[in-house]
C-alpha positions in Angstrom: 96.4 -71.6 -13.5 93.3 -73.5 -13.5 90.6 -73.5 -16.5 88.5 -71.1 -14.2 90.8 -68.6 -13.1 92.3 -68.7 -17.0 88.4 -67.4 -18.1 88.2 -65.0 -15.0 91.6 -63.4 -16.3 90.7 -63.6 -20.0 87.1 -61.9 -19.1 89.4 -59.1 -17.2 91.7 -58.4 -19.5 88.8 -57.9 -21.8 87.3 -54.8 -20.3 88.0 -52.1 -19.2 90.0 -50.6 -16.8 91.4 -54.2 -16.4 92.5 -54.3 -20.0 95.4 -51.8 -18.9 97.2 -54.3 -16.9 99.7 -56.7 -18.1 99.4 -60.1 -17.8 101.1 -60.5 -14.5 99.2 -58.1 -12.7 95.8 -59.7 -13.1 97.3 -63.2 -12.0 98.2 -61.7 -9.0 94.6 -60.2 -9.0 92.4 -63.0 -8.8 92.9 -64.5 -5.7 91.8 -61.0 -4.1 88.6 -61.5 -6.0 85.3 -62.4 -4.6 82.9 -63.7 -6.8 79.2 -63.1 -5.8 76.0 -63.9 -7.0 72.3 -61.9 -6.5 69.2 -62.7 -7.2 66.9 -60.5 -9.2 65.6 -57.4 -7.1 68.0 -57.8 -4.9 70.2 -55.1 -3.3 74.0 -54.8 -3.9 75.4 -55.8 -1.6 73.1 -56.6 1.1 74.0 -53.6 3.4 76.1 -50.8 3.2 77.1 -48.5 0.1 78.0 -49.7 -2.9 81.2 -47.7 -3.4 82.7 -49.6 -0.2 84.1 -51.9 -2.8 84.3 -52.3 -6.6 82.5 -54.4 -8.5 82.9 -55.7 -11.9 79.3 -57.4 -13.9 80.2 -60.4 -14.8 76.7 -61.1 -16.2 73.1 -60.1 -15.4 72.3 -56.2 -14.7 72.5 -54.1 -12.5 70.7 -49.9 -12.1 72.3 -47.4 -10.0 70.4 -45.2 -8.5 71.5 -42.2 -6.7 70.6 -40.6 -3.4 67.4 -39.1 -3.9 66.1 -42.5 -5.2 66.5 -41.8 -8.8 68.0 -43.8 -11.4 71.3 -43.0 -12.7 72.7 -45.8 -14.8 71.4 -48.8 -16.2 75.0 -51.7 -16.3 75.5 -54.4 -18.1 78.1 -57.4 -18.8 81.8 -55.6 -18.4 80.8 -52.4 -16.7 82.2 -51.8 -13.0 80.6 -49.7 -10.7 81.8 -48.9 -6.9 85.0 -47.9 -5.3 86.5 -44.5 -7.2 84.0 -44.8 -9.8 82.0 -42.2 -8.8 78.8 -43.7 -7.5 77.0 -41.5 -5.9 77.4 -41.3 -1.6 74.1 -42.8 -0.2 73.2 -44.2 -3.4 72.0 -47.8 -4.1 72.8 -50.4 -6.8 70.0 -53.2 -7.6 70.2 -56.4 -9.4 67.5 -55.7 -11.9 67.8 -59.7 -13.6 70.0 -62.6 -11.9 73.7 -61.4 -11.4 76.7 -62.8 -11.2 79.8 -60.1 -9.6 83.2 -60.1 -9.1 84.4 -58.0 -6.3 87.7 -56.6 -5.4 89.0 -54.7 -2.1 89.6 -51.0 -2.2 93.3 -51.8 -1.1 93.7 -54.0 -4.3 91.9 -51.4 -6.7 94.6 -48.7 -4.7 97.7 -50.6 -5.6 96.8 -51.3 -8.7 96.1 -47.3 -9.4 99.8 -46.6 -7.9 101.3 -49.0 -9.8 99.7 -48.3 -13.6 98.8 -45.3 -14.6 96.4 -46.4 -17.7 94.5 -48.4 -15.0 94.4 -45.3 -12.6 93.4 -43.2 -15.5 89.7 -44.7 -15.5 89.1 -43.9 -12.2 88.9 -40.3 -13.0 85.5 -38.5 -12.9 83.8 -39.2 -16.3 83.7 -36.5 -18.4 86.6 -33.9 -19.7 89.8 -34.8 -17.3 89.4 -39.0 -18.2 88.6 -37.9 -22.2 91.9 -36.2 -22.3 93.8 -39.0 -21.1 91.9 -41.5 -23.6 92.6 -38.4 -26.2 96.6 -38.7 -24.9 96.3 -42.4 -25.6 94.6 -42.6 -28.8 96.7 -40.1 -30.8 101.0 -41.0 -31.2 103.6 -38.5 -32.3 102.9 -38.4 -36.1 105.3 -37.5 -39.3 103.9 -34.0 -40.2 104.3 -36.3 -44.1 103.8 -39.3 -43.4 107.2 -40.3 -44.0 108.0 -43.5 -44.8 109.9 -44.5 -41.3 106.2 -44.5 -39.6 104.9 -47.1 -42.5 105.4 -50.9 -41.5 106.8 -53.3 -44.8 103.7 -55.3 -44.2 101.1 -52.1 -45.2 103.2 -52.4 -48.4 102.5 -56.2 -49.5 99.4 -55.8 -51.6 99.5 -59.6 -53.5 101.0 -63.1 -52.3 104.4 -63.8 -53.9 105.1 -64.5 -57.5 107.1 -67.6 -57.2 108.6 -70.3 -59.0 110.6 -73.6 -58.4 114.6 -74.1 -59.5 114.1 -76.7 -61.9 111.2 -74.6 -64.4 112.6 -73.1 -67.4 113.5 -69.8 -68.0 110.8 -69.7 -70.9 108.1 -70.5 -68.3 109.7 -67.9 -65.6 109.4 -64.8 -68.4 105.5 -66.5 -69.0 104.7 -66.3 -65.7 106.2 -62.8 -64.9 104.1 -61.4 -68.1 100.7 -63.3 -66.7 100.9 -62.0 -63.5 102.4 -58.3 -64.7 105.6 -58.4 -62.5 109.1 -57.2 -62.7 110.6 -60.2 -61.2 109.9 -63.5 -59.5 110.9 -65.6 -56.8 112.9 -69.0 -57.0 111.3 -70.8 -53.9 111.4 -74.4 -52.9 109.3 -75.4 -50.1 109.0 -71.8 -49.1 112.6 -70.8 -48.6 114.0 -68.4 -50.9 116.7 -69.2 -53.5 116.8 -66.7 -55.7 115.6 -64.2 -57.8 115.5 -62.9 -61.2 113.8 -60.0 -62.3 113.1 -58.3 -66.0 117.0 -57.2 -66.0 118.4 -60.3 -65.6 116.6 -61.5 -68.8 117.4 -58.5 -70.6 121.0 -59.5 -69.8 121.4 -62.9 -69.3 119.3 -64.4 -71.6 118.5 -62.2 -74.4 122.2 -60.2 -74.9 123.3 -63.5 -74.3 121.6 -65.8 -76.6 120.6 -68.4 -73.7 118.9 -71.1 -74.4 114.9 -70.0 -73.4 114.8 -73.9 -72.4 117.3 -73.7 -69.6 117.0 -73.9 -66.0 116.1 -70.8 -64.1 117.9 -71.2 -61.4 120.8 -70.7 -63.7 120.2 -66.9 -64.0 118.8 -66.2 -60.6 120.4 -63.7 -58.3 121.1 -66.5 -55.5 121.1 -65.9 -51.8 119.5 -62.2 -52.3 118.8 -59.7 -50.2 115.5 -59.5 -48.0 114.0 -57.8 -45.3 111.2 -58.5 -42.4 108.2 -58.1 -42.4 108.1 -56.4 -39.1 110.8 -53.4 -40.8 109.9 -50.2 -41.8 109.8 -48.9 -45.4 112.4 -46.5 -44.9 114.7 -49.4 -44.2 113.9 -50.9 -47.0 114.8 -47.5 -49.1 118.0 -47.4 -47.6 118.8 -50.9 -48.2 118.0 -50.7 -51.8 119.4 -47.2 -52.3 123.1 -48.9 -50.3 122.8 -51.9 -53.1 121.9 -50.2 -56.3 118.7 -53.1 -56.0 115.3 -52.3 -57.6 113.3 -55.7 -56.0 113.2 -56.4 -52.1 112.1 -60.0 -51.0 110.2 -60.0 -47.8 110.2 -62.7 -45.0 109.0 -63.8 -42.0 110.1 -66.2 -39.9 112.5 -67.0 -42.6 109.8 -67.7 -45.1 109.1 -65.3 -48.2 105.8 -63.6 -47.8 105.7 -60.8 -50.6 107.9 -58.8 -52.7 108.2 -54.9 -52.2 109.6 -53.2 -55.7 110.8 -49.1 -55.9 107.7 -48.2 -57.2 105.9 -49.2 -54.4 108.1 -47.1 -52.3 108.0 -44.1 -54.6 104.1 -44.7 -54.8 103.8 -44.7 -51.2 106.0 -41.9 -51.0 103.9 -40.1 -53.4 101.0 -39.7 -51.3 102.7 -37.2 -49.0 100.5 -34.2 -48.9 103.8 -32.2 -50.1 103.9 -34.3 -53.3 100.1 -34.3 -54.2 99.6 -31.0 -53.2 102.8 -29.7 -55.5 101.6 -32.1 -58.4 98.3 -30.8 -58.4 99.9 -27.6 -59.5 101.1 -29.3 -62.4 98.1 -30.9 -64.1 96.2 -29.2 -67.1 93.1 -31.6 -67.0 90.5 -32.6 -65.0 91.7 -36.3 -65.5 94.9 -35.6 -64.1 93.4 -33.8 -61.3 91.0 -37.0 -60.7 94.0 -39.2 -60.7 95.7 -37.3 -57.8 92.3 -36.6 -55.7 92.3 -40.4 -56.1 94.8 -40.8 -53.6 93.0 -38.8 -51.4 91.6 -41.8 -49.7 94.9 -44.0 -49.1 96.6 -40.2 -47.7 94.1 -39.9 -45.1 94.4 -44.0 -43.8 98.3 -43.3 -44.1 97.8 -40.4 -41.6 95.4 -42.2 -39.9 97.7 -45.2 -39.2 100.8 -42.7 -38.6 98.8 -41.5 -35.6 98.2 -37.9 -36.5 95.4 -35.6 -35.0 92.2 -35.4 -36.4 92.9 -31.2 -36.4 95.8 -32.2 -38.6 94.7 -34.7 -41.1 91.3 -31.8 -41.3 93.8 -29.3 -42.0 96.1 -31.7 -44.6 92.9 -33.1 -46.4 91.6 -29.8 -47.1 94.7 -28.2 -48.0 94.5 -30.5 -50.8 91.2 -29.6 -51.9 91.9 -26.2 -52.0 94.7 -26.8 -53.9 92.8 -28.9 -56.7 89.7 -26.2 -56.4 92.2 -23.2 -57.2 94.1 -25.3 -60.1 90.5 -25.7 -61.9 89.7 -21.7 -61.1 93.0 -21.0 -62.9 92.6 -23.5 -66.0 88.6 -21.7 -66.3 90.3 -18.8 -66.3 92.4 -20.4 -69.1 89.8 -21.8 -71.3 87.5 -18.7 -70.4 89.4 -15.6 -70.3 90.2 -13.4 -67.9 87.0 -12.7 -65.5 85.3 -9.2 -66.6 85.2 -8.1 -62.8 86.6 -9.4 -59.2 85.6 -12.2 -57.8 86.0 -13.9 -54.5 85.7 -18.2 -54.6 84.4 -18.6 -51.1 84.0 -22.6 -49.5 81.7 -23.5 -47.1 81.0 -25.9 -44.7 83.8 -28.5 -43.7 86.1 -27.1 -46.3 85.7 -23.8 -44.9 86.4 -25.0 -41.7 89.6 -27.3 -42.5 87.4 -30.1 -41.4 87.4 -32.6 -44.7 87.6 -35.9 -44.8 88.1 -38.6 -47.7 84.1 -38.0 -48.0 83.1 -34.4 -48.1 80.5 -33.1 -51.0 81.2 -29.2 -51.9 79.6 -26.4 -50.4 80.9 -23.0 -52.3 79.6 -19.8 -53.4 81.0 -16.8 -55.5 81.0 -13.2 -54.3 81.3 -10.8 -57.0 82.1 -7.2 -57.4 79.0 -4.9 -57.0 80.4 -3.8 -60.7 78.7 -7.0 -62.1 76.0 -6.8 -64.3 74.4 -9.9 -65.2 73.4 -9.3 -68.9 77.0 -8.6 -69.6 78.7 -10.5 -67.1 76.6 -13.6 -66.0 77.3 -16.0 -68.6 81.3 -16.0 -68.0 80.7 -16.5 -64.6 77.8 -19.8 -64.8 80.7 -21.4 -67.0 83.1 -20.6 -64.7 81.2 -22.2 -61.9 80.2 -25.0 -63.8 83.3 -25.6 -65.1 84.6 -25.6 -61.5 82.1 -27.7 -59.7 82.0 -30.2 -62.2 85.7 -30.4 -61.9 85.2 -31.0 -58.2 82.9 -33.9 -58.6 85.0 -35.7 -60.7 87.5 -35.3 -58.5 85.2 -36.8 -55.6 83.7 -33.8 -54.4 80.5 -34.6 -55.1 77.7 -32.0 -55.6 76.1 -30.4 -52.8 72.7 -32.4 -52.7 71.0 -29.1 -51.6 72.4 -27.5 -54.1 74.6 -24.8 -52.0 77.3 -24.2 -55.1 78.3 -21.1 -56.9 76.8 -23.7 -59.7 73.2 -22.2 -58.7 72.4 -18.9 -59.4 71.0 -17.9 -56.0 74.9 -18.2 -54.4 76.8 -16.5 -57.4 75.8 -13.0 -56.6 77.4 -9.4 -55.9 78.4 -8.3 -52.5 75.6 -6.4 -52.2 73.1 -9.4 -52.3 75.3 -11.6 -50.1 74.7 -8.6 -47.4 70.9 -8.4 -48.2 71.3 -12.1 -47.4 72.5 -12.5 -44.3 70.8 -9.0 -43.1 67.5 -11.3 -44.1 68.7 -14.7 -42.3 69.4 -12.6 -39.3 66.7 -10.6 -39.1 64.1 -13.2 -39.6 66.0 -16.1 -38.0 63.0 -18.8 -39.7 64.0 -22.7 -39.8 65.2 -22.5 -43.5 67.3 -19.2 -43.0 68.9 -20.9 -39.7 69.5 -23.5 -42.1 71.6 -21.9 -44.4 73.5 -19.9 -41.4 75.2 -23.2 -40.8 76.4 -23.2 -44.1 77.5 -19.8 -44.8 78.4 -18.7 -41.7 81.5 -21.0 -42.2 82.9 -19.2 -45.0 87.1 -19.2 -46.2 88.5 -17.1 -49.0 89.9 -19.7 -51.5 90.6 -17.7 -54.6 90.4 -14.2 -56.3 90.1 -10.9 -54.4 89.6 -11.6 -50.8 88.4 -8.0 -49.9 85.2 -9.4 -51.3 85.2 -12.1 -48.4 86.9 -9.8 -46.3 83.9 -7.0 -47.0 80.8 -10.1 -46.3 82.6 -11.6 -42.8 83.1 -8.2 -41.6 79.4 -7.5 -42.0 77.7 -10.8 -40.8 79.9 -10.7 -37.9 78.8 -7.4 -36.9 75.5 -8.1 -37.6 75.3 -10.9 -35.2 77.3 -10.1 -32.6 75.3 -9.7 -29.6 71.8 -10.5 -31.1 70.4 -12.3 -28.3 67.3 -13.0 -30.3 69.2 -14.3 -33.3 71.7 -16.8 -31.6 68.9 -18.2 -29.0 67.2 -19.1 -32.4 70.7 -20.9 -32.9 70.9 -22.4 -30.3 67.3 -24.0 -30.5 68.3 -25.5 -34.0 71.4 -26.7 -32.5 69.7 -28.2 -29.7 68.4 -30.8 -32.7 71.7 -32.3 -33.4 71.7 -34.8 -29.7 74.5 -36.8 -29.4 73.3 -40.6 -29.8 73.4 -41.3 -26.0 70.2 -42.3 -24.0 69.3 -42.1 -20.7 71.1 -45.1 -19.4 74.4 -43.9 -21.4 73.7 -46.4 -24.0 74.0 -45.8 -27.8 71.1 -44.7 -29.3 70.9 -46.7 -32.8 69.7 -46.8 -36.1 66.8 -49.4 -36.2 66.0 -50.9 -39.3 67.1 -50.4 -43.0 70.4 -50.2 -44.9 72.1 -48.7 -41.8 70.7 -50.7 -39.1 72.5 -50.5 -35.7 75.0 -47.8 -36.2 75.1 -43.9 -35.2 75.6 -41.1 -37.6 79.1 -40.0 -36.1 78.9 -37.0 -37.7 75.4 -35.8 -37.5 75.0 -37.1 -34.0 78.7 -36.4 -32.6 80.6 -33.9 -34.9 77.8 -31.3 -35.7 76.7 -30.8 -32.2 80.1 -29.2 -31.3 80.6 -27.2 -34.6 77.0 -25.9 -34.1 78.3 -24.9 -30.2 81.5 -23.5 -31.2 79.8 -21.6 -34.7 77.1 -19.9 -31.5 80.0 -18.9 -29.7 82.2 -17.7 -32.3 79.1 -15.5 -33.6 78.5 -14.3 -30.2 81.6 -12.8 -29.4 82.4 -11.5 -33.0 85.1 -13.5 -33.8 86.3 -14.4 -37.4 87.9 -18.0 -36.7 86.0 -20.0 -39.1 87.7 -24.0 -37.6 86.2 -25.3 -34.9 88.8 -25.8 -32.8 89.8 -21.9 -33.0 86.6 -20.8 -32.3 86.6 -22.7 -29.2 89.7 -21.4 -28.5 88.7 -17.8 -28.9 85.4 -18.7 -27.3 87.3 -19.1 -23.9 90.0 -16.1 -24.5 86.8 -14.1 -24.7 84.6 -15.5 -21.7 82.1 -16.8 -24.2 82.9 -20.4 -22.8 85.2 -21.6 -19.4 88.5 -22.7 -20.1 87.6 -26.4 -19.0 84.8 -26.5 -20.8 86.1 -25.4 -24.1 89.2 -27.3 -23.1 86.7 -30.6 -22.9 84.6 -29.5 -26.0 87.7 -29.3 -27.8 89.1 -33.1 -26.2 85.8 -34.3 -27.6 85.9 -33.1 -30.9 89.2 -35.0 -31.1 88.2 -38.2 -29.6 84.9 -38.3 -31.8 86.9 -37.2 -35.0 89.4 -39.5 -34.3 86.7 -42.7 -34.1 85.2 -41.4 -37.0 88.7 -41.4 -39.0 89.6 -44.7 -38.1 86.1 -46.1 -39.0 86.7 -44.9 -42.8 90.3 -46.0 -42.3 89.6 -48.8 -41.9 86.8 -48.9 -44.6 88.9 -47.9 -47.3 91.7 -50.6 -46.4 88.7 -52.9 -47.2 88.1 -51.5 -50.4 84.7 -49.7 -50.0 83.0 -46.3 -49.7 84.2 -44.1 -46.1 81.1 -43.3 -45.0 79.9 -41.7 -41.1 77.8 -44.9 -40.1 79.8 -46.2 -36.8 79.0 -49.9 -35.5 79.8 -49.9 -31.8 80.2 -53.4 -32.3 83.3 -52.8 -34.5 84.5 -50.4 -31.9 87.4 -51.5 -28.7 85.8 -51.1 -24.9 87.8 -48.6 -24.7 86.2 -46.1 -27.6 83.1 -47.0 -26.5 83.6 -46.1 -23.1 85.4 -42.6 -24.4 83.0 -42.1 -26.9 80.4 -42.0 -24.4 82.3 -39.5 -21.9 82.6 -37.6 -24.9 79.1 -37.1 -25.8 78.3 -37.1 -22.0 80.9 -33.7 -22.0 78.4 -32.0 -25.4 75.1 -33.2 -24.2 76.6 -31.0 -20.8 77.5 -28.1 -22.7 74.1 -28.2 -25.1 72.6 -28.1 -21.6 74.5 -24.7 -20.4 73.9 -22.9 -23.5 70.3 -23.9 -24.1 69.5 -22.1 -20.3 71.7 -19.0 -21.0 70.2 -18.6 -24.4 66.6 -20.2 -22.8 66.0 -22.1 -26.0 62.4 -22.4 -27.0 61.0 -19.3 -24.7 61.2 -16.6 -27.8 
């Protein structure tokens, strides 16, 4: 293959849908392409409809308009547009700068659909049906523990090799080992392993036995030992050290030692299975050793991440753990404090309430106390209890609520009786700041104490609400100002300027807007799911929402969680802060693509509730 056809296939294989065909398939593919060139203002192609055929912007633009003359989409380098891509019937495509086109036959674009399902896949409508497939693709069966047959050796290999060559003395091996804090080294010459010898061997083959320190280390070396690829699983390498009685496991690649994996690292990894952290959180009688463990937080959720588990899950596993380290600091206040002089409900809010952390959350909480409290008898055990508690959290990583919603402020440690005057008030008199705080407390879990307290509040908001046409149109308008960050022409709409330049919030622009849909319908049918993935659920048992369109609210709220994941994933494998600021630069064609279907699918939805509820005419 020529130079020129080598780029054409390398530019294909780039971009969507083309980037689902093997290798073979789009040689066979370019000699059915035309490439065509059109000059700015020009129409495309000269006569006839532009779905006739598909075409493929090599560079240049190109707008779409559709029937009635209006403009649809605004396409750029990569994009297609054409045959069974949905272009409108009787619309019209333009060159809006100098264009350059590849075009293929509808029977080409057929065969290939027949033949691949990924590549057929993208030729479904935009919207709900092609998001689940991308959701289908993006997400692999997952170890509910991460177990350590879904984690490659080379995840493990955190340092290059500690080695040394046969001729140094043993003196200089058991220097270098200390220097570089390591249980064992590597006898290497020109990169092939020879041996190894490890703290054991100079326990017993030195010290016990009075060896010269002078000696060559090859002499004491385990020669010829065992290793294992790179490209093998850490399981494999548990077995093959649990088989051999071995502590120290030399890895290679292409016959060449890259790194050394040790027990601990095995029993470290292991360790930050939810099961384990969560049961050793239950052990610890100090904040510091409940920092330690909230510590691996961050490594659990990339391990999960890379295990391909669904965002639902890895919500639900990351905030199981937080509720177990917020209930182990409840119990050790108790401890230190006493027993409480009347019930108590510990109540979390936002994300955490809704299973919904991540390795970034801050803490939203509140404590609802027995209408037997009297706060000149009572209100001092229960400040130090909440203090105690949420400054627990923060060391732990749950940082304070910057507004300040934490049982930590007087205003949300109060009796049932004032949480009710409360949300009577906020629903009543539905005014910006009270719709403000409905977002947060309308997503309330029990965590600890006497749940008929929370029990006794849900039962009364939910009533409250349900059916308040007045109250949840108000909702909707202040949901209506979370808009996914997707313009007109389906471009991303970007931060300009300043320490976040060129990224999207992907959780105030992508995940809020569908918990603020689902909280709306939740509230309107009365239902007490508090995750928003149940309440869209409910919503369509209930006929608050169709059954496709929770079904593609719900395929959205995976896909966008999912992007989001990886993003601090991949954040934390670099060593810094997880944050929700998304690069569409860092992101594949093919999240980009599905990212935009899926906001496409909630700016759709925001649409249908914002006429039922006619938001902004009340």
């Amino acid at each position: 293959m020529d130079v020129e056809l080598l780029e054409i296939r390398d530019f294909l294989a780039a971009h969507e849908p083309f980037s689902e065909l093997p290798d073979e398939a789009l040689r066979e593919l370019i000699p059915h392409l035309e490439i065509r060139y059109f000059r700015r203002d020009s129409r495309i192609p000269e006569r006839g409809e532009p779905e006739a055929r598909l075409f493929v912007v090599r560079s240049g633009a190109v707008d779409l308009h559709d029937a009635r003359g209006e403009l649809a989409a605004r396409l750029g380098e990569g994009d297609v547009f054409g045959y069974r891509t949905g272009t409108a019937k009787g619309g019209r495509a333009v060159a809006i700068e100098d264009t350059l086109l590849y075009v293929l036959p509808p029977a080409q674009i057929d065969a290939l659909c027949e033949a691949h399902p990924a590549f057929a896949a993208f030729f479904v409508p935009a919207g709900g049906e092609r998001l689940r497939g991308a959701v289908a693709r993006f997400l692999q069966p997952a170890d509910a523990q991460v177990s350590l047959t879904t984690t490659p050796i080379r995840d493990l290999l955190t340092r290059e090799p500690v080695t040394i060559p046969p001729e140094a003395s043993i003196r200089e091996a058991a220097r270098r080992m200390s220097e570089e804090r390591v249980s064992s080294i590597l006898v290497v010459h020109e990169g092939h392993l020879f041996g190894i010898v490890t703290d054991r061997d100079l326990r017993a083959r030195v010290v016990a036995e009075g060896l010269d320190y002078d000696a060559p280390v090859f002499d004491i070396a385990t020669v010829a030992p065992l290793t294992i690829s790179v490209h093998a699983y850490a399981f494999e390498a548990l077995l093959l050290m649990a088989r051999h009685n071995i502590h120290h496991l030399p890895v290679t690649e292409g016959g060449r030692v890259v790194g050394m994996i040790t027990a601990t690292d095995l029993t470290q990894r292991h360790s930050t299975s939810p099961v384990y952290l969560a049961g050793d959180v239950a052990k610890q009688t100090t904040v510091e050793g409940l920092r330690e463990i909230a510590a691996r937080i961050p490594a659990l959720l990339r391990n999960l991440v890379a295990a391909g588990a669904s965002a639902h899950s890895i919500g639900h596993v990351i905030t199981a753990l937080g509720d177990a380290i917020t209930t182990r600091l409840l119990q050790m206040a108790e401890a230190e404090l006493g027993s409480p002089p009347v019930d108590y409900a510990w109540v979390a809010a936002g994300s955490q309430a809704r299973n919904e952390q991540t390795a970034r959350s801050d803490q939203d909480n509140c404590l609802i106390i027995d209408d037997a409290y009297d706060e000149r008898e009572h209100g001092a055990y229960f400040e130090a209890l909440a203090r105690y508690v949420t400054d627990g959290l923060n060391a732990c990583g749950y940082v304070y609520c910057p507004g300040e919603m934490m049982a930590r402020t007087a205003e949300w440690r109060q009796p049932l009786k004032v949480w009710k005057r409360y949300f009577g008030r906020w629903i009543d008199a539905p005014e910006p700041k009270a719709l403000m705080l409905t977002c947060v407390f309308f997503d309330l879990r029990h965590i600890y104490g006497d749940d008929r307290l929370t029990r006794a509040l849900r039962t009364f908001f939910l009533e409250r609400s349900r059916g308040n046409r007045i109250f949840l149109a108000h909702m909707v308008n202040n949901a209506l100002s979370h808009q996914p960050p997707l313009g007109f022409f389906r471009n991303f709409v970007l931060i300009r300027g300043g320490e976040h330049d060129q990224t999207f919030d992907i959780k105030h622009r992508g995940i809020i807007p569908i918990v603020d849909l689902a909280r709306i319908y939740a509230l309107a049918g009365g239902s007490d799911a508090v995750n928003t993935q149940d309440r869209l659920a409910y919503a369509a048992r209930s006929g608050e929402i169709t059954e496709s369109g929770a079904r593609d609210l719900r395929d959205a709220l995976e896909f966008i969680s999912h992007v989001r994941l990886e993003h601090m994933a991949r954040q934390i494998a670099e060593g810094r802060e997880p944050d929700n600021y998304v690069s569409p630069a860092a992101l594949s064609q093919f999240e980009r693509n599905h990212l935009k279907d899926a906001f496409e699918v909630v700016r759709t939805m925001q649409s249908v509730l914002a006429q039922r509820y006619q938001a902004g005419r009340f």
